[in-house]
C-alpha positions, -999 to +999 in steps of 0.1 A: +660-470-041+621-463-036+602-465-070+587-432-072+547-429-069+526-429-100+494-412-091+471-392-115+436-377-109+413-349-126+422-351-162+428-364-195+467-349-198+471-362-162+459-400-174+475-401-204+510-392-184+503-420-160+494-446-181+527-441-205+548-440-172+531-469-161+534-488-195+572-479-198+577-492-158+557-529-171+580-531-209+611-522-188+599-549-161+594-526-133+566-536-115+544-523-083+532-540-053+497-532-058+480-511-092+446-492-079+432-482-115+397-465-113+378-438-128+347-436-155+373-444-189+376-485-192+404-479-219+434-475-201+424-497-173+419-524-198+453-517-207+473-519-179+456-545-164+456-569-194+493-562-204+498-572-168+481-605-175+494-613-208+527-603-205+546-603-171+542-641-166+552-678-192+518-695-198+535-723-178+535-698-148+503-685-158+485-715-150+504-716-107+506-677-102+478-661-123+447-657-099+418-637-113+386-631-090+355-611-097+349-578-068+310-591-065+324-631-055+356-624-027+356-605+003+386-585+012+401-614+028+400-635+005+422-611-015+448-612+011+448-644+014+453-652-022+484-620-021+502-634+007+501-672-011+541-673-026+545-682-060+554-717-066+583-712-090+608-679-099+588-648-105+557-635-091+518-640-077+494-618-097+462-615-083+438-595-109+403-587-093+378-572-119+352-551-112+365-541-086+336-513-076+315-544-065+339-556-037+324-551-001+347-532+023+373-525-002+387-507+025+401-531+046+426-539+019+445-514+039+458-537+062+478-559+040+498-527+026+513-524+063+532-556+053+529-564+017+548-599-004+575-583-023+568-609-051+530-603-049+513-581-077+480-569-071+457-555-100+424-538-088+401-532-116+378-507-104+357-492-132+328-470-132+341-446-104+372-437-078+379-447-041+373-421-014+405-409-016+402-396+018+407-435+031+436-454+042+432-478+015+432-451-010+469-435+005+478-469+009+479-476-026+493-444-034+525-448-016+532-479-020+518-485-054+501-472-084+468-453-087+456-444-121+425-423-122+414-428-161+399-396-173+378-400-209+385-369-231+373-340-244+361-342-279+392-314-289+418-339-273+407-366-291+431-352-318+457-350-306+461-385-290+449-402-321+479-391-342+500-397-309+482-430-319+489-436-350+528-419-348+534-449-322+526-474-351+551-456-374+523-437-389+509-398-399+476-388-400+464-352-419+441-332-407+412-339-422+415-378-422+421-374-383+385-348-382+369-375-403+378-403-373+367-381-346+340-364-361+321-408-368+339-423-341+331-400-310+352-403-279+354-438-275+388-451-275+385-483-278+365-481-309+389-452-320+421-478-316+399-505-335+390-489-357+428-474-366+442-509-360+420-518-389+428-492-411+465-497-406+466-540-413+451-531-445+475-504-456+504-512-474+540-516-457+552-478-477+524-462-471+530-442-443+510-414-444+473-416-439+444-393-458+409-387-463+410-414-491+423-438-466+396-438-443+369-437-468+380-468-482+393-485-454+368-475-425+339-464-451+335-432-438+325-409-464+348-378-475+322-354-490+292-366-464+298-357-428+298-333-400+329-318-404+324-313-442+286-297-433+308-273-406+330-270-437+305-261-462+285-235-435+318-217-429+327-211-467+293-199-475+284-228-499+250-237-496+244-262-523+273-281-506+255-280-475+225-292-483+233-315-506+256-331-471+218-329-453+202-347-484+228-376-478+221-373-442+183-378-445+193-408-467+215-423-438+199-415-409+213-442-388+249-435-396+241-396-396+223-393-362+211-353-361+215-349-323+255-354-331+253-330-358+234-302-340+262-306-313+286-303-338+271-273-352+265-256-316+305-262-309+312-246-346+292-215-338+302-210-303+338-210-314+325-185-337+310-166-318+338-167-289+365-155-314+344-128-324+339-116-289+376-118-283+385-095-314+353-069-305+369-068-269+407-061-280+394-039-305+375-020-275+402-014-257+425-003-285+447-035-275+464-057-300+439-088-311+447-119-300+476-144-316+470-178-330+482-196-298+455-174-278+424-183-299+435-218-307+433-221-268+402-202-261+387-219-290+400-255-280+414-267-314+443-288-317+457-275-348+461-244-368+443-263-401+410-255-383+416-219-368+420-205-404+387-219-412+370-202-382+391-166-393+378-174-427+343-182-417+338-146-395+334-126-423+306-145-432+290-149-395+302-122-369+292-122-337+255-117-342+249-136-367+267-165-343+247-160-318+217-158-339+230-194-353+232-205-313+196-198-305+186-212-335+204-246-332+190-244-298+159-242-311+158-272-334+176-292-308+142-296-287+123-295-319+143-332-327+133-342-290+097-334-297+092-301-282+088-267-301+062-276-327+077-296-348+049-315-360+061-345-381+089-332-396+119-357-400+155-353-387+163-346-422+138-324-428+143-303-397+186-309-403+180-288-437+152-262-425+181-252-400+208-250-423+188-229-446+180-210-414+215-202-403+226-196-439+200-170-445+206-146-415 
């Protein structure tokens, strides 16, 4: 029976689907004629292509039917060449060309797909970009293989796949700890899986559930000084709070950059400002106002932890004082870029001029 194409595009959700029907195929020993995996996120082509490497043949076969090759050193035919070679003992050829984007005339790979070697695997590491998927080589793959188009994330799904992350280790991951990771780490999922793998070889064997405390002494990520504790501290009003989390910030410049926090500040008070305008418009049209599951998705959080801080926060900033916030995190944004006057004001000092700003609307 024919395997059933694997084929994702456009998406995180769509990638994330792919790659775990991809990775169940490889553990269960399923395994495609040819595995096209492309797009702008190295993660998840790193991988399936390494798993494929490490894992599908002995290191005595490793050493006859293992060929890696570099996209910038082998033409196209080269590549054929090497996949129509049999392997020289039970099992199969893998031929693993990285960087793939440099290879010249990519296209004609095409041909060999018309008549492929069943025991022939062929990994095509193609990072940085896609394939026209308008060419024969690209439908060609698609057919008879595996195209994975690796989508990075948004920053709002990033929470959701880290405690998918950390549940696959036999792990659980609060809400706060997981903000904590996100809000230091970024989008980067490879130094998000580091960065968890190292928390979790230093935890002990019953300790299953992982908190604030954790990563702070684990990761060394303060709980009391960072971005989501300043978002924190700005919803609930408390203003010593917050500036005593720009103090620290000023202190730490490095590890505090201010063009993360202002973006993390714009995001808070757009959400603000977007649930506001969603409750004014209900309101306006005598309809009822809209249900958790409809401002969680408007707002694009991943849990329920963080809506009740935004209903909390709107009775201290409605809509106009939100948008008020907006322009004035605009503002500072191309004051820390040098534009707008600054003068020689530091991050930190401009960091606290704006929360005192904000707070005092």
């Amino acid at each position: 029976m024919a395997k059933k194409a694997v084929k994702s595009s456009g998406n995180f959700k769509n990638t994330l689907e792919s790659y775990n029907t991809v990775m169940k195929e490889l553990r269960g020993g399923v395994y495609r004629g040819v595995y096209l995996l492309m797009g702008e996120e190295p993660f998840f082509i790193d991988k399936i292509s390494g798993y494929i490497e490490n894992n599908i043949l002995s290191e005595e076969a490793k050493g006859f039917n293992l060929q890696v090759v570099y996209g910038g050193e082998v033409a196209p035919g080269e590549i054929i060449q090497r996949c129509r070679t049999y392997p020289m003992m039970p099992g199969h050829n893998i031929v693993i060309v990285r960087d793939a984007a440099a290879l010249k005339g990519i296209e004609q790979l095409a041909g060999y797909f018309n008549a492929p070697l069943e025991r022939c695997i062929l990994v095509l590491s193609h990072k940085g970009g896609t394939v026209d998927k308008r060419s024969a080589f690209y439908k060609k793959c698609a057919e008879t293989g595996c195209v994975v188009e690796s989508t990075g994330p948004r920053d709002y799904e990033i929470g959701p796949w880290l405690k998918e992350l950390f549940a696959s280790q036999g792990y659980t991951i609060d809400e706060r700890a997981a903000a904590m990771l996100t809000d230091n780490l970024g989008t980067s999922l490879q130094k998000i899986e580091q960065e968890a793998t190292k928390l979790t070889t230093r935890l002990s064997p019953d300790h299953k559930t992982i908190t604030v405390n954790d990563i702070e002494d684990n990761i060394g990520i303060s709980k009391e000084f960072n971005n989501f504790e300043l978002t924190r501290a700005l919803s609930e009003g408390d203003m010593a709070k917050a500036l005593m989390i720009c103090d620290h910030f000023a202190r730490n410049p490095k590890e505090n950059p201010l063009v993360v926090t202002i973006q993390m500040l714009f995001t808070h008070f757009q959400r603000l400002f977007t649930m506001g305008i969603m409750i004014w418009n209900a309101r306006s049209k005598r309809m009822p106002p809209p249900n958790d599951n409809e401002l969680m998705a408007a707002l694009k959080l991943s849990s329920l932890y963080f809506l009740k801080e935004y209903k909390n926060a709107l009775a201290i900033y409605p809509t106009r004082k939100s948008f008020l916030a907006m322009g004035a995190i605009r503002e500072y944004d191309l004051k820390s870029k040098g534009l707008g006057g600054s003068g020689t004001m530091s991050d930190g000092e401009l960091l606290k001029e704006l929360v005192l700003r904000i707070m005092t609307f």
